[in-house]
N, CA, C, O and CB atoms as a CASP TS submission, in Angstrom:
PFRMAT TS
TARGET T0000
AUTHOR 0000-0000-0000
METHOD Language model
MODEL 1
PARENT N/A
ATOM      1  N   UNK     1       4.337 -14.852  22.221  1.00  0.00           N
ATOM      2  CA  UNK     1       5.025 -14.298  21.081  1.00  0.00           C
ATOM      3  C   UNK     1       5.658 -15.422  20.262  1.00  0.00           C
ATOM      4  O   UNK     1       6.043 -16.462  20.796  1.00  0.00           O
ATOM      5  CB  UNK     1       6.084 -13.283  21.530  1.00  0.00           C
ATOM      6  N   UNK     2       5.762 -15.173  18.881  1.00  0.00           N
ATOM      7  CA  UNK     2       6.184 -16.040  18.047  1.00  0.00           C
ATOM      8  C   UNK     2       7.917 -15.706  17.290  1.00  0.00           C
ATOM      9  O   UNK     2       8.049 -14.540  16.915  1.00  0.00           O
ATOM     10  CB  UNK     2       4.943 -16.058  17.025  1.00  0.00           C
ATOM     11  N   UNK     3       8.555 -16.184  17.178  1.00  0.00           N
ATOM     12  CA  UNK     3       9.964 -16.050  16.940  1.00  0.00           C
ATOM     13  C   UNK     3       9.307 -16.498  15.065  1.00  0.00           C
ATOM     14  O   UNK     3       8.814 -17.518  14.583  1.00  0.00           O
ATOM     15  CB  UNK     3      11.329 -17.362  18.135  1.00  0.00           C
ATOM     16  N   UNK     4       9.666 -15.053  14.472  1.00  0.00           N
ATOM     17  CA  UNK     4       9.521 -15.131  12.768  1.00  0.00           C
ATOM     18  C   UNK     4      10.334 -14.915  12.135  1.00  0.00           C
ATOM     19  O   UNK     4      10.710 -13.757  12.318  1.00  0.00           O
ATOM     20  CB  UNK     4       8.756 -14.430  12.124  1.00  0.00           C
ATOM     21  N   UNK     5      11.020 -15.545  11.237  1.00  0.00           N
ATOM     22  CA  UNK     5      11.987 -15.038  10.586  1.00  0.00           C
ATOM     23  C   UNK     5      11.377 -14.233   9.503  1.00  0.00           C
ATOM     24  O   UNK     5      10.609 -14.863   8.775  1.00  0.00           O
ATOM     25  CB  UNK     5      12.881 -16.026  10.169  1.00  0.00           C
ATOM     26  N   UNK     6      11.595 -12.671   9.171  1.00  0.00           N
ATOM     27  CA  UNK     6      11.105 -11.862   8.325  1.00  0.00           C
ATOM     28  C   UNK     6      12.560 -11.291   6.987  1.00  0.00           C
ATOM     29  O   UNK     6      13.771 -11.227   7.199  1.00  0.00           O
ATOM     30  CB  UNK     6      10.389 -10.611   9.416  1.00  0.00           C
ATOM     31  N   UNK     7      12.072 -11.088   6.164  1.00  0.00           N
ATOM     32  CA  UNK     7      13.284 -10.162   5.006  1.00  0.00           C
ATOM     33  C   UNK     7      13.069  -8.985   5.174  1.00  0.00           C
ATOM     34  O   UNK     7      11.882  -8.714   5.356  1.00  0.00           O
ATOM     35  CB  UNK     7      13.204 -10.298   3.310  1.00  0.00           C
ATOM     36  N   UNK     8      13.774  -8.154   5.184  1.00  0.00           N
ATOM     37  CA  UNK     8      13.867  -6.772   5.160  1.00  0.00           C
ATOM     38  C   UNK     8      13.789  -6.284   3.618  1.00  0.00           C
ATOM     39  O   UNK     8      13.791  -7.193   2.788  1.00  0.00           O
ATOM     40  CB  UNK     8      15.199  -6.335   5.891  1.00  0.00           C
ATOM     41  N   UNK     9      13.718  -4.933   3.130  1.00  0.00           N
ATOM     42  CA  UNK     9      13.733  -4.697   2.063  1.00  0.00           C
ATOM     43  C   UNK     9      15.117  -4.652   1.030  1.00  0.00           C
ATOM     44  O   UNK     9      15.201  -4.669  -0.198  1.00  0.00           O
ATOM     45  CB  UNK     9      13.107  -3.734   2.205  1.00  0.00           C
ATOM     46  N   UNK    10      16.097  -4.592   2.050  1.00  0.00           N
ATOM     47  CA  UNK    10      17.521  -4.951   1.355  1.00  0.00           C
ATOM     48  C   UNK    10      17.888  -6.636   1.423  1.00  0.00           C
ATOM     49  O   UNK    10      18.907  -7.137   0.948  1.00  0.00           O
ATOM     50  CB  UNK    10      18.828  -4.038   2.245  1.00  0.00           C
ATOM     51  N   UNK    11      17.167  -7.122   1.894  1.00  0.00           N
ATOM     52  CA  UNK    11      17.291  -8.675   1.343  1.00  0.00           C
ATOM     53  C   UNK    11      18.015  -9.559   2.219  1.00  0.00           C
ATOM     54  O   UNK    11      18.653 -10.554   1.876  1.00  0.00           O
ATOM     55  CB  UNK    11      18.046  -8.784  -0.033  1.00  0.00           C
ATOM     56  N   UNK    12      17.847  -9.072   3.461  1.00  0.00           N
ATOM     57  CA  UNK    12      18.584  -9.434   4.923  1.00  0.00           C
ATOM     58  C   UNK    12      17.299  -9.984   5.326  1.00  0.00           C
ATOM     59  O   UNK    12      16.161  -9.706   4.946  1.00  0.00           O
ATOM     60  CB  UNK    12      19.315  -8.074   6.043  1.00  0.00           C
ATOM     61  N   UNK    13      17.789 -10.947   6.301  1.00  0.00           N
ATOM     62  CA  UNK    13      16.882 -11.739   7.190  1.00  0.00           C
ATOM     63  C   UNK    13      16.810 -11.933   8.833  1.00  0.00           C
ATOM     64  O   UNK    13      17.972 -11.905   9.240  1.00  0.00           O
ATOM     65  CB  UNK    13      17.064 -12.916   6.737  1.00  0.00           C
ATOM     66  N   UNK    14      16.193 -12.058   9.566  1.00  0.00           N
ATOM     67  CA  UNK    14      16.102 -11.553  10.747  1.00  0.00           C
ATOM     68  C   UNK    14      15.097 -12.490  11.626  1.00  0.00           C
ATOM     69  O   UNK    14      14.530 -13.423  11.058  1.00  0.00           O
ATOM     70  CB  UNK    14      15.690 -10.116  10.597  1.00  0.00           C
ATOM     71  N   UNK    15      14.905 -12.273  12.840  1.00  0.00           N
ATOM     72  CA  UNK    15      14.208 -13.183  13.680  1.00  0.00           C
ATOM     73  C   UNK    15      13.631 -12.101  14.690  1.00  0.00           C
ATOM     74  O   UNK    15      14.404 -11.598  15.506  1.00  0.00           O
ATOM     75  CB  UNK    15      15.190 -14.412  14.356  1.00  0.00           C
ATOM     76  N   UNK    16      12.279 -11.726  14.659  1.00  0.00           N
ATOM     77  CA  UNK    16      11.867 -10.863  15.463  1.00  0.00           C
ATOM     78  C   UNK    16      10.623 -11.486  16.240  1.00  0.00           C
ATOM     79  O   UNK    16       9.833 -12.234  15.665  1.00  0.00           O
ATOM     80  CB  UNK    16      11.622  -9.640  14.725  1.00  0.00           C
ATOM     81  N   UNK    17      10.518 -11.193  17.357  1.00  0.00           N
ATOM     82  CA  UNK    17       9.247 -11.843  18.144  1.00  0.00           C
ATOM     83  C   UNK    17       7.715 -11.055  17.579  1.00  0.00           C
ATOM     84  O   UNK    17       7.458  -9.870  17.791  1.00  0.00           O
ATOM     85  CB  UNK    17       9.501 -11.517  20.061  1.00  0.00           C
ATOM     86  N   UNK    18       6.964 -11.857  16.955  1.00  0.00           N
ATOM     87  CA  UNK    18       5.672 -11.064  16.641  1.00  0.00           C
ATOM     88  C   UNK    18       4.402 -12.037  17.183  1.00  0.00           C
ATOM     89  O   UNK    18       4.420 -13.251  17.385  1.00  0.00           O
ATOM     90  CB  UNK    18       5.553 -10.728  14.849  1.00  0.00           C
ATOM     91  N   UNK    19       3.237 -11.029  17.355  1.00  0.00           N
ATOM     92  CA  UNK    19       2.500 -12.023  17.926  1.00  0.00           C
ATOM     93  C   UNK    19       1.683 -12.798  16.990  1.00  0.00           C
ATOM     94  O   UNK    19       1.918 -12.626  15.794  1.00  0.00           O
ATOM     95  CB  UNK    19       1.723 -11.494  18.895  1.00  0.00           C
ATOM     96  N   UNK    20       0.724 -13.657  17.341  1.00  0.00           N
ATOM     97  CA  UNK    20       0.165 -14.565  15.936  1.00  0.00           C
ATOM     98  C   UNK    20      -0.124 -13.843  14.918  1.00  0.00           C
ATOM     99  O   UNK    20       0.244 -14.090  13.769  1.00  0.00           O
ATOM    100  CB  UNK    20      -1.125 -15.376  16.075  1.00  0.00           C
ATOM    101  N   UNK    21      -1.015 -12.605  15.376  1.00  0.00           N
ATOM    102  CA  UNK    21      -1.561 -11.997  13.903  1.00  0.00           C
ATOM    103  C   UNK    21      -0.446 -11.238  12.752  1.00  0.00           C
ATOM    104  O   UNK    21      -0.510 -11.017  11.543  1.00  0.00           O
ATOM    105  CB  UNK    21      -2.719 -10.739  14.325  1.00  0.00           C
ATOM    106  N   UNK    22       0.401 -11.024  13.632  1.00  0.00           N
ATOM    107  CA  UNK    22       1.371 -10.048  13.034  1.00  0.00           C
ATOM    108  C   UNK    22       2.355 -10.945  12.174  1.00  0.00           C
ATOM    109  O   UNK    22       2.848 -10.522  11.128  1.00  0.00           O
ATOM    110  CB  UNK    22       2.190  -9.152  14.226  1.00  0.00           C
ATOM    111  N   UNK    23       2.658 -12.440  12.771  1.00  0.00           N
ATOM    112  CA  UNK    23       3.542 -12.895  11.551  1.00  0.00           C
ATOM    113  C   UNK    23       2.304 -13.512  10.391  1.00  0.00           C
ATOM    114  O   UNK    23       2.609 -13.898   9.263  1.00  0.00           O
ATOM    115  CB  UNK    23       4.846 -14.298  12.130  1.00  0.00           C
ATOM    116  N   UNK    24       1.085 -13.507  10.856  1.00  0.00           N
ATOM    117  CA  UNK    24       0.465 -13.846   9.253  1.00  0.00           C
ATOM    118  C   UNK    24       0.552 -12.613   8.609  1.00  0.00           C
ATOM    119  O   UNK    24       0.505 -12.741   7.385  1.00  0.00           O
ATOM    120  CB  UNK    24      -1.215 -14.392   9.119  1.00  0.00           C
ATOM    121  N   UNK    25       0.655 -11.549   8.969  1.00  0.00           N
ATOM    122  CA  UNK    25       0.495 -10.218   7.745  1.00  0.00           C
ATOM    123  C   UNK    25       1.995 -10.682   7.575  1.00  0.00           C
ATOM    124  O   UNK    25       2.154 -10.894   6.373  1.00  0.00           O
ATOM    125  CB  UNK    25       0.055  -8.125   8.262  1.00  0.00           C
ATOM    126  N   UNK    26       3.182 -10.933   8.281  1.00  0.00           N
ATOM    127  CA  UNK    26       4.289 -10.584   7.540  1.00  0.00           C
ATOM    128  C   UNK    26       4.329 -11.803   6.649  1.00  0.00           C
ATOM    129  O   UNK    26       4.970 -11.668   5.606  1.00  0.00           O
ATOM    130  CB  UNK    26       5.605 -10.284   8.397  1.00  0.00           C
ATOM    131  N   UNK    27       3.665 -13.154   6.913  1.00  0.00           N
ATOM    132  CA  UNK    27       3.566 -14.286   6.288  1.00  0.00           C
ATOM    133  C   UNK    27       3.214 -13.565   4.453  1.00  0.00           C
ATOM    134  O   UNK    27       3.732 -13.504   3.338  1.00  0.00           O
ATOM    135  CB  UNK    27       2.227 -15.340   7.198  1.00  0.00           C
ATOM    136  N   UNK    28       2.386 -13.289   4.960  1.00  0.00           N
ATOM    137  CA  UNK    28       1.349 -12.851   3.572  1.00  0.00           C
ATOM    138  C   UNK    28       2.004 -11.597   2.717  1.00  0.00           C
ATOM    139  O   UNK    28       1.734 -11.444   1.526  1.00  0.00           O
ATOM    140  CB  UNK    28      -0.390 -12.235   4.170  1.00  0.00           C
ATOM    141  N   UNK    29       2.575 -11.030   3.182  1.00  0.00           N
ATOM    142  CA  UNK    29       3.488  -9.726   2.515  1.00  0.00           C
ATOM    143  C   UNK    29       4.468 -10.549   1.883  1.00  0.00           C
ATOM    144  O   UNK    29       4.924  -9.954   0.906  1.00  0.00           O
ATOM    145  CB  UNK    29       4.278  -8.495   3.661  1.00  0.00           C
ATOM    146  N   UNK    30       4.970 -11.663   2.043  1.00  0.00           N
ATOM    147  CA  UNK    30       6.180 -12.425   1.782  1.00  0.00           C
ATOM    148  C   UNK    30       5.422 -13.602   0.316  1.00  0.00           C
ATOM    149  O   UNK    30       5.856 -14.107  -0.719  1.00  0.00           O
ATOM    150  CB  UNK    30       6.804 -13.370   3.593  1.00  0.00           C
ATOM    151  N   UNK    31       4.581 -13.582   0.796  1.00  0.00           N
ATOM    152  CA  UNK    31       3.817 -14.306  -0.675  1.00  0.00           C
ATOM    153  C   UNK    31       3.531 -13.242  -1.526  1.00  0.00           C
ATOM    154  O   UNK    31       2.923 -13.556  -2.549  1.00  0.00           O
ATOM    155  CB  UNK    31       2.266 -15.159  -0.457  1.00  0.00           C
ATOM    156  N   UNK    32       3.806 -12.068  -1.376  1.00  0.00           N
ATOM    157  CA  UNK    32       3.189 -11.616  -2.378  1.00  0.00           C
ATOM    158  C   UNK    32       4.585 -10.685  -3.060  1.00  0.00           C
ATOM    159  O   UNK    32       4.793 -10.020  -4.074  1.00  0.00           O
ATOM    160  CB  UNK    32       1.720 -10.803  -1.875  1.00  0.00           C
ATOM    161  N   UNK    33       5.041 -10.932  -2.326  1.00  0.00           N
ATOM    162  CA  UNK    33       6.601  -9.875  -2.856  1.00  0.00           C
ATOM    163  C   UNK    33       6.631  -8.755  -1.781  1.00  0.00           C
ATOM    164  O   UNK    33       7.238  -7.760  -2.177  1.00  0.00           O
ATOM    165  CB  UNK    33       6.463  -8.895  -4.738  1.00  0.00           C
ATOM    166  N   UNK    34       6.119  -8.659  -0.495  1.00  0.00           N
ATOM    167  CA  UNK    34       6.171  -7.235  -0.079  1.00  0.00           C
ATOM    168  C   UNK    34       5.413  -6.029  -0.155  1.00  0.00           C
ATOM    169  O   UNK    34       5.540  -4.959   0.440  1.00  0.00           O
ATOM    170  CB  UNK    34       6.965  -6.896  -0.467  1.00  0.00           C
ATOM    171  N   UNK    35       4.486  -6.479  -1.129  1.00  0.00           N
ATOM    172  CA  UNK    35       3.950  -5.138  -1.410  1.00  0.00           C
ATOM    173  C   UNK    35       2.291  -5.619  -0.799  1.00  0.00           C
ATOM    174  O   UNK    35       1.498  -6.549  -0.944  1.00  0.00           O
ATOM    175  CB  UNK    35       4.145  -4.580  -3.345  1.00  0.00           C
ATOM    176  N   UNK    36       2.403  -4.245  -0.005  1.00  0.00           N
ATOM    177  CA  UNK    36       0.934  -4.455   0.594  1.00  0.00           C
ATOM    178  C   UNK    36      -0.275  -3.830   0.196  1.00  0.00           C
ATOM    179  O   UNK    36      -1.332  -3.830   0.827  1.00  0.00           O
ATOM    180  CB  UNK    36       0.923  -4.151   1.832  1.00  0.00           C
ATOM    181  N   UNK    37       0.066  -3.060  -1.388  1.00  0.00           N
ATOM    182  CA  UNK    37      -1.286  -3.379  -2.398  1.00  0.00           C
ATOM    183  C   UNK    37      -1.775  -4.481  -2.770  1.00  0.00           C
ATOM    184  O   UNK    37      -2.986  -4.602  -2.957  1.00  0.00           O
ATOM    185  CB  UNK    37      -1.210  -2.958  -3.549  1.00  0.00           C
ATOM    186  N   UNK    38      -0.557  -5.888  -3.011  1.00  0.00           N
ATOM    187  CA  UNK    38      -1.245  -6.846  -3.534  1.00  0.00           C
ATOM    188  C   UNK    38      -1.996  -7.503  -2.440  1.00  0.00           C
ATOM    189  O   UNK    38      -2.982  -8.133  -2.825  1.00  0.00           O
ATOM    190  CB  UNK    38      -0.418  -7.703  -4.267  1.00  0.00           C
ATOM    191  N   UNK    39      -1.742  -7.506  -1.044  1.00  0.00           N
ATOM    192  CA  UNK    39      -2.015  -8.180   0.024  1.00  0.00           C
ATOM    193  C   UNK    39      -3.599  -8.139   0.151  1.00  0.00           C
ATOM    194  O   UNK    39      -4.394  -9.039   0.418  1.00  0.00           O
ATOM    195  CB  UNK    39      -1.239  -7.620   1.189  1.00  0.00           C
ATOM    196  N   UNK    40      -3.839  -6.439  -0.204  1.00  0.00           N
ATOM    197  CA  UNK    40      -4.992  -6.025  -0.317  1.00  0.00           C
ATOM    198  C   UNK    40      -6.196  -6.463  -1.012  1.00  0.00           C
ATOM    199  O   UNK    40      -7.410  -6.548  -0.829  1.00  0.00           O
ATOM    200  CB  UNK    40      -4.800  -5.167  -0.590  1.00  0.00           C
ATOM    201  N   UNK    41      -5.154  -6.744  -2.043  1.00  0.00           N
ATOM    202  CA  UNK    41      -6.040  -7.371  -3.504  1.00  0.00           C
ATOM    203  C   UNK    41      -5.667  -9.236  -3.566  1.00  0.00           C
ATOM    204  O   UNK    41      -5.599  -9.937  -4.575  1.00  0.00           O
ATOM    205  CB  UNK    41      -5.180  -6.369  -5.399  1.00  0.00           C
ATOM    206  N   UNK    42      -5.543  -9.502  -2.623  1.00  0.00           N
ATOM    207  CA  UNK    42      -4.794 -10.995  -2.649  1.00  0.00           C
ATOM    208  C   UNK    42      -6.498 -11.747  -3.431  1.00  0.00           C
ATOM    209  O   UNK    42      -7.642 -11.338  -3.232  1.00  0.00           O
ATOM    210  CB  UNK    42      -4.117 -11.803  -0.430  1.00  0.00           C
ATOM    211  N   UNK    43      -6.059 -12.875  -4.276  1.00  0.00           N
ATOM    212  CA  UNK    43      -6.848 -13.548  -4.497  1.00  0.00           C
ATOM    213  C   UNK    43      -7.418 -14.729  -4.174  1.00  0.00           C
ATOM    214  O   UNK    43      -8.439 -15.255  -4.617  1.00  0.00           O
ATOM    215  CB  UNK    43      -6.709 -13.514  -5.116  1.00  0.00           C
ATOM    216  N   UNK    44      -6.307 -15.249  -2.988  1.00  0.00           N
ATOM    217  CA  UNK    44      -6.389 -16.436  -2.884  1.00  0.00           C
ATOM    218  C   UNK    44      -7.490 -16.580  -1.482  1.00  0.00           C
ATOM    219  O   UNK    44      -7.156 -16.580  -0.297  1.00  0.00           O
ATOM    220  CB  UNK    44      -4.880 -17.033  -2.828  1.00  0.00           C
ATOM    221  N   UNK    45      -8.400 -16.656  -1.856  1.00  0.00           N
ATOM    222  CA  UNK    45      -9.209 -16.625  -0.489  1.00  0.00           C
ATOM    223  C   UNK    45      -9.685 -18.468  -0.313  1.00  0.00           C
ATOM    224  O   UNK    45     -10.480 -19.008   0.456  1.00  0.00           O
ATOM    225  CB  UNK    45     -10.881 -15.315  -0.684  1.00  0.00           C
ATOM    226  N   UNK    46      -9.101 -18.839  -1.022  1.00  0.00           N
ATOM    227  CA  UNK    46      -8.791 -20.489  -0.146  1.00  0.00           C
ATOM    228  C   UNK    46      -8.090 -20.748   1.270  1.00  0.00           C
ATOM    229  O   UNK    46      -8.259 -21.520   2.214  1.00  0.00           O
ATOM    230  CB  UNK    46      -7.764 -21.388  -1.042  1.00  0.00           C
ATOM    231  N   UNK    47      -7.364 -19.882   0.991  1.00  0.00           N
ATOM    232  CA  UNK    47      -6.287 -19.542   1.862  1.00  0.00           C
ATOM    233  C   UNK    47      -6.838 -19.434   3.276  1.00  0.00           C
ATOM    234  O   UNK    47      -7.542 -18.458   3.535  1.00  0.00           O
ATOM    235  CB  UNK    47      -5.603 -18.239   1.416  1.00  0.00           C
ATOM    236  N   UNK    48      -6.503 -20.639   4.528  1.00  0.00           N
ATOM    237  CA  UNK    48      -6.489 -20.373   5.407  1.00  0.00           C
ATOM    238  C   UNK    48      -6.487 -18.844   6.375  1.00  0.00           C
ATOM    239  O   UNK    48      -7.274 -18.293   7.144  1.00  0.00           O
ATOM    240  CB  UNK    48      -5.848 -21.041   5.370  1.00  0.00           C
ATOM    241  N   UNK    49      -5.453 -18.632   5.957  1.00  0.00           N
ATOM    242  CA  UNK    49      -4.983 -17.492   6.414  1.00  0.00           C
ATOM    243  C   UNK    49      -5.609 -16.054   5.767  1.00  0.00           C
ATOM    244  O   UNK    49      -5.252 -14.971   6.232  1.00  0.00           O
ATOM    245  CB  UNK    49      -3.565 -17.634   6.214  1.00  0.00           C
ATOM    246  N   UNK    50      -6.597 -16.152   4.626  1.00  0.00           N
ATOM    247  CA  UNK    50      -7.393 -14.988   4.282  1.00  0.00           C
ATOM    248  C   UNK    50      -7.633 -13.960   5.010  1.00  0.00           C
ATOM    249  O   UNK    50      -6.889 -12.979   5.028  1.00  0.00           O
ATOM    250  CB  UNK    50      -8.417 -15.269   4.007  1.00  0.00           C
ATOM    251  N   UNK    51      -8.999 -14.094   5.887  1.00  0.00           N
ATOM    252  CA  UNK    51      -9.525 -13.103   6.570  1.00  0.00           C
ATOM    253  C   UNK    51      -8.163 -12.610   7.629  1.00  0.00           C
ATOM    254  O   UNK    51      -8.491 -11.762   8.459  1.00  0.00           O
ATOM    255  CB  UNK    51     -10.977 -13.675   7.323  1.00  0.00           C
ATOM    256  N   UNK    52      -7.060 -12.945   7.662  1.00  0.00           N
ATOM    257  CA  UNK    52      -6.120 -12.346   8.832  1.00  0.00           C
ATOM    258  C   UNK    52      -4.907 -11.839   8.276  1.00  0.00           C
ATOM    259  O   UNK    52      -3.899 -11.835   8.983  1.00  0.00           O
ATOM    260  CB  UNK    52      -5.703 -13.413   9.943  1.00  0.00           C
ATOM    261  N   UNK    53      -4.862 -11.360   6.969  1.00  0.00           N
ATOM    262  CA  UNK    53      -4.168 -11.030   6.125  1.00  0.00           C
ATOM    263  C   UNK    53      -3.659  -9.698   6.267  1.00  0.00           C
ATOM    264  O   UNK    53      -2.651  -9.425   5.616  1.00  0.00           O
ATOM    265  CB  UNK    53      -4.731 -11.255   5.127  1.00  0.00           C
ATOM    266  N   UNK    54      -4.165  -8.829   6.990  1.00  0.00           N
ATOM    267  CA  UNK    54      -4.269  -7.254   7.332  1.00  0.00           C
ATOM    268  C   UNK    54      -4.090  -7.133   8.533  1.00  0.00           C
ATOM    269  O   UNK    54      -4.174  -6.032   9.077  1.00  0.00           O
ATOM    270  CB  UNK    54      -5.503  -6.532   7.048  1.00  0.00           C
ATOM    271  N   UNK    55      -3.685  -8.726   9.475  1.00  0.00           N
ATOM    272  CA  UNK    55      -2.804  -8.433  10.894  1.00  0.00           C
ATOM    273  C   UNK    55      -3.972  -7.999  12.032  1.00  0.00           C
ATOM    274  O   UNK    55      -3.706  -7.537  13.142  1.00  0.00           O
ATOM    275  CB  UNK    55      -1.506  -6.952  10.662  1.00  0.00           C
ATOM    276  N   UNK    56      -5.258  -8.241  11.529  1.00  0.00           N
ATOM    277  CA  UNK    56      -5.991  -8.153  12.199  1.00  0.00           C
ATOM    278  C   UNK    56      -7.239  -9.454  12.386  1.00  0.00           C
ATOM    279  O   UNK    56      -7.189 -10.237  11.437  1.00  0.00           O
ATOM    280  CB  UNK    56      -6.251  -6.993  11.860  1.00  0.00           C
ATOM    281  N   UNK    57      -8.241  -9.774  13.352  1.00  0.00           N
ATOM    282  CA  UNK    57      -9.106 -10.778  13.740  1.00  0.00           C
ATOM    283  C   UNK    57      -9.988  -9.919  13.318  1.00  0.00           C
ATOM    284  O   UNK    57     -10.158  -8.735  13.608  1.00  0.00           O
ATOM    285  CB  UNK    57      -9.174 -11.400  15.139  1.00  0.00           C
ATOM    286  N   UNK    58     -10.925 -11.121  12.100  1.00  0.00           N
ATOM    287  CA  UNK    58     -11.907 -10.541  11.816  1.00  0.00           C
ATOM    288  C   UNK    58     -13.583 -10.414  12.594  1.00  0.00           C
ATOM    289  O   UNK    58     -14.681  -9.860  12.540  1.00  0.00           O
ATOM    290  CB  UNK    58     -11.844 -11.003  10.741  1.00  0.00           C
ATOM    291  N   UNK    59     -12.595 -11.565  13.427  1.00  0.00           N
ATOM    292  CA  UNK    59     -13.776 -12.123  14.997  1.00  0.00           C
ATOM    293  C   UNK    59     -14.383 -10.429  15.590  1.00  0.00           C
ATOM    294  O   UNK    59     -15.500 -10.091  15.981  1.00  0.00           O
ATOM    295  CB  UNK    59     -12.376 -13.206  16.931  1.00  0.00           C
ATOM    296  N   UNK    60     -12.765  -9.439  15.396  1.00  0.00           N
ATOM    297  CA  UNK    60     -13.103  -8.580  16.416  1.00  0.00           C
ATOM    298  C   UNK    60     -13.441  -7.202  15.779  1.00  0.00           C
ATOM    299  O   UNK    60     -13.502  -6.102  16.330  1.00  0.00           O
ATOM    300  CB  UNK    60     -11.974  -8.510  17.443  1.00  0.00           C
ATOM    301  N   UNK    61     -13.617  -7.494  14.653  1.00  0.00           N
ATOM    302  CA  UNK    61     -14.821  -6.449  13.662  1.00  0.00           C
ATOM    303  C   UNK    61     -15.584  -5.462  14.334  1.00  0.00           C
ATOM    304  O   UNK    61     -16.800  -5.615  14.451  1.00  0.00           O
ATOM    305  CB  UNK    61     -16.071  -7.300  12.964  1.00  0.00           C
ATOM    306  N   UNK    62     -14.937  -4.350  14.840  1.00  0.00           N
ATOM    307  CA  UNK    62     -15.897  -3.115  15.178  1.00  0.00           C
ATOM    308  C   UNK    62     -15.929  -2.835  16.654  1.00  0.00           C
ATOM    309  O   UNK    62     -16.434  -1.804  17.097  1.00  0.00           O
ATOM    310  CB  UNK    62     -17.430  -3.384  14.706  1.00  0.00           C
ATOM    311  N   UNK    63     -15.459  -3.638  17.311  1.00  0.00           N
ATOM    312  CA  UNK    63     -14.864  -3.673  18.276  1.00  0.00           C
ATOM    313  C   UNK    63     -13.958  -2.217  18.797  1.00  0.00           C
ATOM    314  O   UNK    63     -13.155  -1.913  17.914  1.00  0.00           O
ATOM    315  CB  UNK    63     -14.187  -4.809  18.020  1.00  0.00           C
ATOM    316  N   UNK    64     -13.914  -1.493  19.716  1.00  0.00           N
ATOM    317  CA  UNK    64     -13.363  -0.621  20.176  1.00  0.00           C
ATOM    318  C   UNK    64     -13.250   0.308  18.937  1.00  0.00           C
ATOM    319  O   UNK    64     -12.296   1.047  18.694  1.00  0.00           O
ATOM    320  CB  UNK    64     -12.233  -1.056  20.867  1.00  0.00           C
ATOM    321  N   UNK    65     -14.339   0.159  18.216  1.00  0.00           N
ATOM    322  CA  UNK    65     -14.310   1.758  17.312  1.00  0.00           C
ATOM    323  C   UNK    65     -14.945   2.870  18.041  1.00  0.00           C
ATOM    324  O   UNK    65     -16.045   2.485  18.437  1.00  0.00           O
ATOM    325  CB  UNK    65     -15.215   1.742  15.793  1.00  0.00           C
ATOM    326  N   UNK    66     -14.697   4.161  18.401  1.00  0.00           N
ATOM    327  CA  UNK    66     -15.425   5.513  18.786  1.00  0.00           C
ATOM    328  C   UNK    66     -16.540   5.253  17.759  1.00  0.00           C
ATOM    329  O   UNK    66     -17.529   4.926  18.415  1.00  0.00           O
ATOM    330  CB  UNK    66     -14.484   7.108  18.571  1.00  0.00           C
ATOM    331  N   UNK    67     -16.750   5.250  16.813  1.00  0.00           N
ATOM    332  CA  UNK    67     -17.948   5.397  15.604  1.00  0.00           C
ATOM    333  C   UNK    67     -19.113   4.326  15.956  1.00  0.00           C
ATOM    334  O   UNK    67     -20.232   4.372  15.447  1.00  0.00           O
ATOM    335  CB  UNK    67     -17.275   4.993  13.879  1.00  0.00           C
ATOM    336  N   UNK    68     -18.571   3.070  17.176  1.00  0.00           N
ATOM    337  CA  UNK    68     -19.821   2.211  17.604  1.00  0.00           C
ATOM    338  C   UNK    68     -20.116   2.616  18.862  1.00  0.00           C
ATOM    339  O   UNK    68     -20.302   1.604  19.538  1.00  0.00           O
ATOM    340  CB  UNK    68     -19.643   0.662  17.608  1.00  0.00           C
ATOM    341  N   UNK    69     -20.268   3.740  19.601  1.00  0.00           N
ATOM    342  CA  UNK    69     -20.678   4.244  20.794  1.00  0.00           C
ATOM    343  C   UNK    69     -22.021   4.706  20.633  1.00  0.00           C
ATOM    344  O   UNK    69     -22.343   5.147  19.530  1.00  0.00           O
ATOM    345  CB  UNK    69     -19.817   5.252  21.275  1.00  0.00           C
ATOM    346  N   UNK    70     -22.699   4.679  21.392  1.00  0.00           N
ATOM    347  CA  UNK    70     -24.300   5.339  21.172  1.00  0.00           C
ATOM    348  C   UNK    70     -24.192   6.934  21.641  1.00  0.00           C
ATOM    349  O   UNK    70     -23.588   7.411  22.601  1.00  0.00           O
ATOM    350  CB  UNK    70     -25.653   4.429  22.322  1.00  0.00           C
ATOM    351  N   UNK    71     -24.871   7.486  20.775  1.00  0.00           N
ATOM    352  CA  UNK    71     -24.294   8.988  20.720  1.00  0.00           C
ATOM    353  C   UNK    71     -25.964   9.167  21.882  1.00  0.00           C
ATOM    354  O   UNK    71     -26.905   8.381  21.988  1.00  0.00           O
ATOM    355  CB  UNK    71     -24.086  10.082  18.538  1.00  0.00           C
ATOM    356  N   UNK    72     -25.810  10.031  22.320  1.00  0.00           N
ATOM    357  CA  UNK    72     -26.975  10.426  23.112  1.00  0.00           C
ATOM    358  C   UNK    72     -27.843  12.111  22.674  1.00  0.00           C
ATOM    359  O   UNK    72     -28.826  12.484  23.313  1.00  0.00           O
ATOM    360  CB  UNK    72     -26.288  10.438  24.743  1.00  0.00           C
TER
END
């Protein structure tokens, strides 16, 4: 676990344990103002941190979906 310092929406600051993926989404919510339409629409795909922007590994793409089971 990673010790992150995050803002809250009243403008307080805090130190919560998150694990890697989770402080890049809060990383990335914080570049963008918070709002996780723009996160969505982020443009900067230079950005290291791109594909993990949504707090998820894109390594693990489809992974434990019900919808990739072989139906019989």
């Amino acid at each position: 676990m990673i010790k992150h310092t995050i803002r809250s929406k009243d403008g307080k600051t805090k130190a919560v344990p998150l694990t890697s993926l989770k402080a890049i989404r809060y990383h990335c919510l914080e570049c963008v103002c918070g709002s996780a339409n723009e996160v969505e629409h982020c443009t900067g795909k230079l950005c290291s941190l791109y594909p993990y922007r949504f707090g998820k590994s894109p390594r693990h793409k489809g992974k434990g979906n019900v919808k990739n089971l072989n139906k019989k």
